[in-house]
N, C-alpha and C positions, 0 to 999 in steps of 0.2 A: 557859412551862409553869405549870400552876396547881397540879400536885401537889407536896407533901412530900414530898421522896425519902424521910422518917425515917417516917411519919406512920404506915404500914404494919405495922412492925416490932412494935408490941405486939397486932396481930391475929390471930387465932384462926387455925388453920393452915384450918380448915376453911372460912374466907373468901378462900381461897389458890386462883386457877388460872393451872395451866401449859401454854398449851398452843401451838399452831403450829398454821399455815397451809399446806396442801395444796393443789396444783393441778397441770396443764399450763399451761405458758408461755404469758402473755395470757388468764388464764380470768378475772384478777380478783383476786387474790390479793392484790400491793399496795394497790390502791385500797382495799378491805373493811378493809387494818391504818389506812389513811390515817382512815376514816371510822370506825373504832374510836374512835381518839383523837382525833378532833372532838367525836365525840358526849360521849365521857366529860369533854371540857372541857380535856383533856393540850394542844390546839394551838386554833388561833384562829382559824386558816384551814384551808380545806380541800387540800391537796395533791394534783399532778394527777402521773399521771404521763410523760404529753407534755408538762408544759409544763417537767418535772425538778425538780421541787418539793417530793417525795415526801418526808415524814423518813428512811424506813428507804433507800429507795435515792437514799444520802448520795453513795456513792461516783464520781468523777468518767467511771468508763468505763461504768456504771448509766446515769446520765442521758445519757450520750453515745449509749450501745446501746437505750435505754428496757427494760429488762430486767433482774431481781433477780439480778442473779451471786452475794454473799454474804449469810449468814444474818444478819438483824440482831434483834437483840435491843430491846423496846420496853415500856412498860408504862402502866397508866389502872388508874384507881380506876370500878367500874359496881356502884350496888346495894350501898355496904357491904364489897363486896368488892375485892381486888386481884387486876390480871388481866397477869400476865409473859407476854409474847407474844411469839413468834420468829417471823418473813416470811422465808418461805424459797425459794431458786432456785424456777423450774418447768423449768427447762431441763435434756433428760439427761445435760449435761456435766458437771453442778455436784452430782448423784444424791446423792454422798457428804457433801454439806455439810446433804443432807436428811436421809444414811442418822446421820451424829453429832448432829443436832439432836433425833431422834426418839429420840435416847439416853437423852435428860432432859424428855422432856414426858409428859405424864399428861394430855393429851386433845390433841384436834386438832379441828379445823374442815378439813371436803374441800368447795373452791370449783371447782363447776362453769358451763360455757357451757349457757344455755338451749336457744340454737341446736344447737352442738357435742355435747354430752351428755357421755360419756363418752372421751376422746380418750387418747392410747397413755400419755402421758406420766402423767395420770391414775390408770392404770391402774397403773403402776411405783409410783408415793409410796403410795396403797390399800394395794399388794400389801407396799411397806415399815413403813409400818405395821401388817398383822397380825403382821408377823413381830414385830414389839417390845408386840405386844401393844394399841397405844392404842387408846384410844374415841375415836370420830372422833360428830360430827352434821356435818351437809350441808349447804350454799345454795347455791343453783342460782343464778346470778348471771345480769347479762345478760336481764333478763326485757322489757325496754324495746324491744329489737332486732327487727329484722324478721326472721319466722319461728321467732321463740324459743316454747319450748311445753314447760311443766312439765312435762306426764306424759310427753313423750317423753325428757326429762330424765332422769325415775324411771325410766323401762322400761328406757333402757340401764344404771343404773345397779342393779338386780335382775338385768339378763342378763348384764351383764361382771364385775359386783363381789361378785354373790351374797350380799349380805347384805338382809335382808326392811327396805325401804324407809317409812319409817313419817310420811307427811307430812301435817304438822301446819299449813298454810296451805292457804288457793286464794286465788290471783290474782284483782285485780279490775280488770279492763280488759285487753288485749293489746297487745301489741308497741308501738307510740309512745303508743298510753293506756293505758299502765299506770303506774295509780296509786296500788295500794295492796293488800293481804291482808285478808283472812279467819283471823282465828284461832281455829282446830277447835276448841281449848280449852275457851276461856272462852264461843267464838261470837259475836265481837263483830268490828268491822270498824278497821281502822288504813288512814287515808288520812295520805301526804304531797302537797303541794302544792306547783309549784314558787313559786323568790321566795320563802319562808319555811322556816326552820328545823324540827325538830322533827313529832311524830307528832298526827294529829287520831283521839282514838277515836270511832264511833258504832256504833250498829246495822247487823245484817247488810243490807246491801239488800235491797229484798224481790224484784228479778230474781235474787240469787243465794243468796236462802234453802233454796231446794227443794236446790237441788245441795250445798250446807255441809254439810247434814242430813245428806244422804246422805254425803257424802266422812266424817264424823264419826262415821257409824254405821260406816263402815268402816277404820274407823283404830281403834274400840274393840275389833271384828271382831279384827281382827289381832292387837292386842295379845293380847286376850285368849287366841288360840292359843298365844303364847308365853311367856305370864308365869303361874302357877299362880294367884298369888294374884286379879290381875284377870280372870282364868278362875270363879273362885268367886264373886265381885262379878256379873260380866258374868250369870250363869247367874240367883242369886237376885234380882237389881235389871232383869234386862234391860239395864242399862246400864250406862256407869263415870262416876263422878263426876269432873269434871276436876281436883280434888285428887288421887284414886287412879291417875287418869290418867297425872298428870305423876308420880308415883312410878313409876310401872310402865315409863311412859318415861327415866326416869333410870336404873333397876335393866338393860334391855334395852338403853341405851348401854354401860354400865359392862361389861357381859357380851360385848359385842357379836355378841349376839343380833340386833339389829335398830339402825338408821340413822333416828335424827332427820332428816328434812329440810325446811328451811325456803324463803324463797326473796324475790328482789327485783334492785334494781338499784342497785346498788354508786356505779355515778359520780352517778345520780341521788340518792342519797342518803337511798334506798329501800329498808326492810328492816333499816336496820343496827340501830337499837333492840330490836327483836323479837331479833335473833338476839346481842344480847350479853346479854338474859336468858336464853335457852337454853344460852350457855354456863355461866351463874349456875347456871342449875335444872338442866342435864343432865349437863355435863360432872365429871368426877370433880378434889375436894381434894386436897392429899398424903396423908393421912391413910387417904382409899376406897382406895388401890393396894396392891398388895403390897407390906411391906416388902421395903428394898433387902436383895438377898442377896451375897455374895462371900467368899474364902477367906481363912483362916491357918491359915498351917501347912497347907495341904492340906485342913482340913475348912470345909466348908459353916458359913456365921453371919450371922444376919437382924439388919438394922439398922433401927428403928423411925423413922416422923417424927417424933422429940420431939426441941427444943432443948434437952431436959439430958439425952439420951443423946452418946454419944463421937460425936467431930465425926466425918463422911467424907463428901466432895466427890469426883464426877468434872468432870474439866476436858475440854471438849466443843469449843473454840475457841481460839484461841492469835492473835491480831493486835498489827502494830505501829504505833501511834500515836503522836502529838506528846508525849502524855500519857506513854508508855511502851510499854513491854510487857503488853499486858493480857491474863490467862488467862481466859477465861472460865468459870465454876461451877455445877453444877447441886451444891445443894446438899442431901444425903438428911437428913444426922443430924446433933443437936448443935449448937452456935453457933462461929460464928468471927469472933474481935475481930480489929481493927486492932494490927498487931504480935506477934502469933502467930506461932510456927513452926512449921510442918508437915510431914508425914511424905508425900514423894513414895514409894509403896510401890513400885513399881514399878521406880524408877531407885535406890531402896535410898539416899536423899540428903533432908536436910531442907534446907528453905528459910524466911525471913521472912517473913512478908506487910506489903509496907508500905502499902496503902491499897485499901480495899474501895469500890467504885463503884456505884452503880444505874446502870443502863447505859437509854441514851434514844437510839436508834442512834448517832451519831458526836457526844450530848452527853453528857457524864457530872457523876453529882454522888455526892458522898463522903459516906461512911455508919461508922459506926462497929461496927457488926458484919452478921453473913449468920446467918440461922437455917436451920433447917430449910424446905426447901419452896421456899428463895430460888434466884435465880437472878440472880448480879451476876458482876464482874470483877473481878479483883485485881490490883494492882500490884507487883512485888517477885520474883516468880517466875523466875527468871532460864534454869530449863531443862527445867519442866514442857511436856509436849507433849500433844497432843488424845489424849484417851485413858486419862490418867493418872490416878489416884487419889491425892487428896493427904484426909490421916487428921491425928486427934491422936497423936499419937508413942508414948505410952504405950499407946493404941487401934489397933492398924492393922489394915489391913481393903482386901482387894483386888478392886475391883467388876470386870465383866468390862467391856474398852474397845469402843468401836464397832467393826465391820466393818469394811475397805478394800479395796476393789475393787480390780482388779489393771487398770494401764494400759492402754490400749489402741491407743495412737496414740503416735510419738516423733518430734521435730523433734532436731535437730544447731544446739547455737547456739554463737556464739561472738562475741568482743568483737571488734569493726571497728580496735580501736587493740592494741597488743599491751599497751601499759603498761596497760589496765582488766580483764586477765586476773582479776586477785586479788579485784579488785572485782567483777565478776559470780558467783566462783567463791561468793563471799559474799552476793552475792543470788540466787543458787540456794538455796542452805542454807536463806535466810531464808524462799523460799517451798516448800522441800518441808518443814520446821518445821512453818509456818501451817497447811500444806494437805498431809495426809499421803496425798491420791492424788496426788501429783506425785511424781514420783519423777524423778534426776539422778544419772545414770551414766558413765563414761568406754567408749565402743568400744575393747577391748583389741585391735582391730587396724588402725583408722584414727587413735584417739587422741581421735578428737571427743569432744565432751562432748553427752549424747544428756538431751533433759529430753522425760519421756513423759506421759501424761495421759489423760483421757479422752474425748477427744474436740478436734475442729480448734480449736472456742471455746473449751473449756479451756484449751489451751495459746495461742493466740492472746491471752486476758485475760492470763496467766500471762507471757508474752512483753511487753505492754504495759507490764502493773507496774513491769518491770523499769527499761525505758523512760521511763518519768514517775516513776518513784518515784526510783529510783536514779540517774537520769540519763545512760544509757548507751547509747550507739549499739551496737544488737544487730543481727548478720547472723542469717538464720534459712534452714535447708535446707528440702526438699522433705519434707513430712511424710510417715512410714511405719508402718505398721500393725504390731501385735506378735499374730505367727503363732505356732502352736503346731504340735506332732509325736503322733499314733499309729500305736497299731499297729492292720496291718492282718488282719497274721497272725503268729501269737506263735509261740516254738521250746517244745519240751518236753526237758525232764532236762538243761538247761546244765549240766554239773559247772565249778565253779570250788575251785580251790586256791592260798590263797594263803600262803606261806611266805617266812619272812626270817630270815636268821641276820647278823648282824652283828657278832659277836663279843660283844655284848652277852646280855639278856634276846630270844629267839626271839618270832618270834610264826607263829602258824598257826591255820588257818579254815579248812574244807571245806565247800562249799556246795553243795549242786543245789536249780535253780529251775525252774518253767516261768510263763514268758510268755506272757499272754491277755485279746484285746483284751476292754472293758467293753461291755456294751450302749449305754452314753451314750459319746459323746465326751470326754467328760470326769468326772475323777474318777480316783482311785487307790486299789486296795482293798490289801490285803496281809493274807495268812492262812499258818500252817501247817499241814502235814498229817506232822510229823516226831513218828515213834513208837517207845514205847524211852527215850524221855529222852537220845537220841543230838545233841539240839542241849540245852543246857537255855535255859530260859523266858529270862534275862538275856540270853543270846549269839541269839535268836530276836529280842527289843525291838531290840539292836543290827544286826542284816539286816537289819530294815526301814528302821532311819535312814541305813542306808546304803545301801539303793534309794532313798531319799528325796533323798539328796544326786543320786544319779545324775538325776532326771527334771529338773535344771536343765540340763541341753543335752542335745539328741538327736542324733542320728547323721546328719538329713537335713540342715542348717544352723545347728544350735548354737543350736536355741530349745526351749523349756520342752517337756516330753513329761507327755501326758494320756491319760486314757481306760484303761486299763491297769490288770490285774492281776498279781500276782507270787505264786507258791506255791512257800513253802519247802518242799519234800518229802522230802530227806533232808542229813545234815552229819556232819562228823565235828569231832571233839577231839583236840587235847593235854594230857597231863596238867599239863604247865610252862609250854606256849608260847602257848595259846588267853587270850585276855581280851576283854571288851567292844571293844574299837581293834581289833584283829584279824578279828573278826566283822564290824565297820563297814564295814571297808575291803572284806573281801570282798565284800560286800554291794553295794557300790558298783562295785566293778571288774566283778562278774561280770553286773548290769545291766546295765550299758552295753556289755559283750561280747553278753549277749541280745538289746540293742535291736540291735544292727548285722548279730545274724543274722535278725530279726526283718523281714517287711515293714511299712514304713512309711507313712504319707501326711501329705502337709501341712494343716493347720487353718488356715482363715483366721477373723476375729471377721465376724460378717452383724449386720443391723440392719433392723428393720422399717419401716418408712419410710412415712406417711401424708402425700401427696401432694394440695393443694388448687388445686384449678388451672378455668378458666373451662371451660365446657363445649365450647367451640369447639376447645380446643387438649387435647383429651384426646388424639386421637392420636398429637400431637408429643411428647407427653408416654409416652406407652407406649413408642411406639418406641424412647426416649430409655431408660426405662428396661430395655428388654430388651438392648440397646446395652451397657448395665452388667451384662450378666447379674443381671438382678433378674427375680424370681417375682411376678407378681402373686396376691396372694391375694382380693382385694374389691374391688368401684369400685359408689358408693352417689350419689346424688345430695341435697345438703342445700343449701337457702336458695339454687338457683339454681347453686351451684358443684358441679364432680364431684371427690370424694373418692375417691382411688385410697389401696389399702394395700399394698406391696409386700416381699419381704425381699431384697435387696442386701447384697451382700459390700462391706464398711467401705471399703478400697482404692478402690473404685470412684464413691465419694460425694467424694473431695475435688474440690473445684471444681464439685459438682453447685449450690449456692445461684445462683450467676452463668449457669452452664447455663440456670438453673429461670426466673431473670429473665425472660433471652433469647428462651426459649420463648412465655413466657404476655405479654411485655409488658411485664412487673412484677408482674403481676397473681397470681403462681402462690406461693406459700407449702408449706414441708414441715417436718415434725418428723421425728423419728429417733429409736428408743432401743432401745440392745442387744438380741439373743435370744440371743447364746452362739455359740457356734462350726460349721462344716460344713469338709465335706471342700475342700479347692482343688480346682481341675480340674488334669491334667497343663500342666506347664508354666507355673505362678503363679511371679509372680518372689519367689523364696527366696530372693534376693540379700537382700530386707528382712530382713537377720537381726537376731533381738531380741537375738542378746547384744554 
């Protein structure tokens, strides 16, 4: 590597970008980080990812799978600036390792197929990203390929993603001759050539001057609708100056108002220059975001990005290496030396830090402090987990942690030898630690030991690790899917009374409820309608946590209950005997008497399913999927192959990969990714019980 790990550290925060990589699985996403840091001079070769060469997909079941399983962390000096980048999953088993990366970036880059446009998975990492708020700009990858085409690129990405599409190239040549862009901008022409390095600038051609003009007039067009001030430019100049321009384009990323999109060819080596100054010029410093906000004591407090404000880090990654234990940090406020202790706010515990790292996917080099803006890994943490806020001690300060999805798939393992019992029991721990959608449970009535997940490859890498890391011969059951309970028709006026004398302090709780299924399948509301002051407000907070407790097993086989409304309507008191514990309990006991008068039905998880398969073999392929009780919703024809979308119930997808071979020859390929829940039909085996 040619950079200074240290070199960095007395740069201007606003020379600082953080940002990650968005895609569906195979759009491009590796190769774009690979050719990052070539360009910027970070490596010397260019990394492929067939040949498993890649820096960031270091990991040995990465290049075994050719596929990003884990987030990796990576960084290049472009322009002056420093650019932290995290390459992350495309696959929707891994969503979560997207949903905790997007915790701590302050832009992104969304890498699409020319050909493909917009595809499901695509659509998930978008959709996770508005929720955290980031600015994303575009590249349409893939422009080299046969049938690839910008504007059908754009168009799906206007109609599926709904943000005003604002692109700032045109391609010059198609599909195997393409060799270069158009930049609207400045209007000038970027050829690469293969057998050499680097970008050739000249003049637009003059076959594709007429059309630049126009694409250019209508990209000022645009803007100009959305931004005030290049609306006022646009009106008295007739035009925008591409100074004004690229401000108006930066102001409408940040807002996400509007999508920069660029475009080229990633393995070609095409494009990657252009769009690591758009990330310079577009995407947002630590400084452009909102200060970080989070609690003490209960109230709201904004943390600035200044390294002499009080330190506060959230910890986003937790892995174990040769090196150690490494937490990884995104870091908002303050500076953090080598040897510091810091306040885990969270788990209410301070710990050391013994060595702070720039992290270069699985190389690291030691640094003597983390500023504001930074994003490295530490050493010394001994029981911070993803999620966790570590502060200066005198300063605490509690950010909110990412999201976790809830499992949706559970295998039964256990150790082949009985003496490796202790030892696997230990490498569970160690991967639901790393990767908090894993979860590892005991069946309180087989005794198995059940490790759940999100999906067959999740738990299948999950299962490997185990295997190669640990060295453990693992048996593995038949994977089963975790079903849910509602209602299908609720009771009205439950009275519950619950009383206890013990010879001690009494306790008593009078309740009536009614029970009412939700419009959604899912979700739990809780309201009262108790008048009079005949419940008060404290003993009313205590009813609901204890309906809360009750929706972990339902009445049909002992799995989570959703969808569902509960109305406290009337209760009564003791003057001696009633407390907070007493209302709980009733709360809970008279729930689960409502669910069992209650009708019920079983929830299974479905999943939509985009199916690419040769035109010949679509009907083995339909059949196959109705066979699974799957819904066709679309079948579209692109570059030759027929694109089926379908939604299928989860249960019914294991072993569809090997099916899918069989059908098409090899030739057939599918992604998957959640939609939520639907009713079972009578007779799903509910034997799969989640608890």
């Amino acid at each position: 590597m040619r950079t200074n790990p240290s070199r960095h550290l007395d740069r201007p925060l606003t020379a600082v970008r953080n940002l990650g990589i968005l895609a569906h699985v195979d759009a491009g996403k590796t190769t774009v980080t690979e050719r990052f840091l070539y360009a910027a001079g970070t490596t010397h070769k260019r990394g492929e990812v067939h040949d498993g060469t890649t820096v960031t997909d270091f990991d040995s079941q990465e290049r075994d799978r050719g596929i990003t399983i884990f987030a990796a962390a990576v960084g290049c000096d472009w322009s002056g600036h420093r650019i932290n980048l995290i390459d992350t999953p495309g696959h929707v088993d891994f969503a979560d390792e997207v949903e905790r990366s997007l915790r701590v970036l302050d832009g992104a880059i969304a890498v699409f197929d020319a050909v493909a446009g917009v595809e499901p998975q695509s659509e998930s990492v978008w959709r996770q990203a508005d929720r955290h708020g980031v600015p994303r700009i575009a590249f349409v990858n893939k422009l080299d390929r046969a049938g690839a085409d910008l504007d059908t690129a754009v168009e799906s990405i206007r109609r599926r993603l709904h943000p005003a599409p604002l692109v700032v190239q045109l391609p010059i040549g198609a599909e195997d001759g393409f060799t270069g862009v158009v930049d609207l901008l400045r209007m000038r022409a970027l050829v690469w050539a293969d057998g050499r390095d680097g970008v050739r600038e000249s003049p637009v051609p003059d076959a594709l001057r007429e059309e630049a003009l126009r694409r250019r007039r209508s990209l000022q067009e645009a803007v100009a609708e959305l931004h005030p001030l290049a609306l006022e430019e646009f009106c008295a100049r007739g035009e925008l100056s591409a100074p004004s321009l690229a401000r108006a384009l930066r102001d409408l990323t940040h807002s996400g108002e509007g999508v920069v999109v660029l475009c080229g060819s990633a393995y070609r080596n095409r494009g990657i220059e252009p769009l690591l100054d758009a990330v310079v010029a577009y995407l947002p410093a630590p400084p452009d975001v909102p200060a970080v906000r989070g609690t003490v004591d209960g109230a709201v407090q904004e943390r600035p990005a200044d390294p002499r404000a009080p330190f506060a880090a959230l910890a986003f990654k937790v892995q174990s290496t040769a090196t150690g234990r490494l937490t990884f940090l995104r870091v908002y406020s303050g500076t953090l030396r080598k040897g510091e202790t810091v306040l885990d706010v969270g788990a209410g515990r301070t710990e050391r830090v013994g060595r702070i790292l720039r992290v270069q996917a699985d190389r690291h080099a030691e640094v003597d402090r983390a500023v504001a803006g930074d994003i490295v890994a530490v050493v010394g943490l001994k029981s911070a987990r993803p999620g966790a806020t570590l502060c200066a001690p005198a300063a605490p300060l509690l950010l909110e942690p990412p999201g976790v999805a809830d499992p949706v798939v559970s295998v039964a393992v256990e150790a082949r030898r009985s003496t490796d019992t202790d030892r696997l029991a230990t490498a569970l721990a160690r991967l639901a630690e790393e990767d908090p959608s894993l979860t590892v449970r005991t069946d309180p009535e087989t005794g198995q030991t059940l490790l759940s997940g999100m999906g067959e490859l999740h738990l299948e890498v999950a299962v490997e690790r185990i295997r190669r890391e640990a060295g453990l011969a693992v048996g593995v059951g038949r994977p089963r899917v975790a079903y849910r309970e509602t209602v299908v028709r609720g009771v009205s006026g439950l009275v519950y009374r619950h009383v206890k004398q013990d010879g001690g302090a009494g306790q008593f709780a009078h309740v009536v409820l009614d029970v009412e299924p939700l419009e959604t399948v899912t979700g739990f509301a809780f309201r009262s309608s108790v008048v009079g002051g005949r419940v008060p407000q404290e003993y009313v907070r205590a009813v609901e946590a204890g309906c809360r407790d009750a929706l972990a097993e339902g009445p049909l086989g002992g799995h989570p209950v959703t969808g569902l409304g509960v109305v406290l309507t009337d209760g009564a008191t003791h003057p001696k005997d009633s407390s907070e514990m007493a209302f709980r309990t009733a709360g809970r006991l008279a729930l689960r008497e409502a669910l069992r008068a209650s009708a019920m039905a079983l929830l299974e998880p479905v999943v939509e399913v985009t199916v690419t398969v040769p035109e010949d073999a679509v009907g083995s392929v339909l059949g196959d999927l109705a066979a699974r009780r799957g819904r066709v919703s679309g079948s579209t024809v692109r570059a030759g192959a027929a694109v089926i979308t379908a939604t299928v119930p989860l249960a019914e997808l294991f072993g569809y990969a090997t099916r899918l071979r069989s059908r098409t020859q090899g030739r057939g390929s599918f992604t998957a990714r959640p939609t939520g829940y639907a009713l079972a039909p009578q007779g799903a085996p509910e034997a799969q019980r989640s608890r």
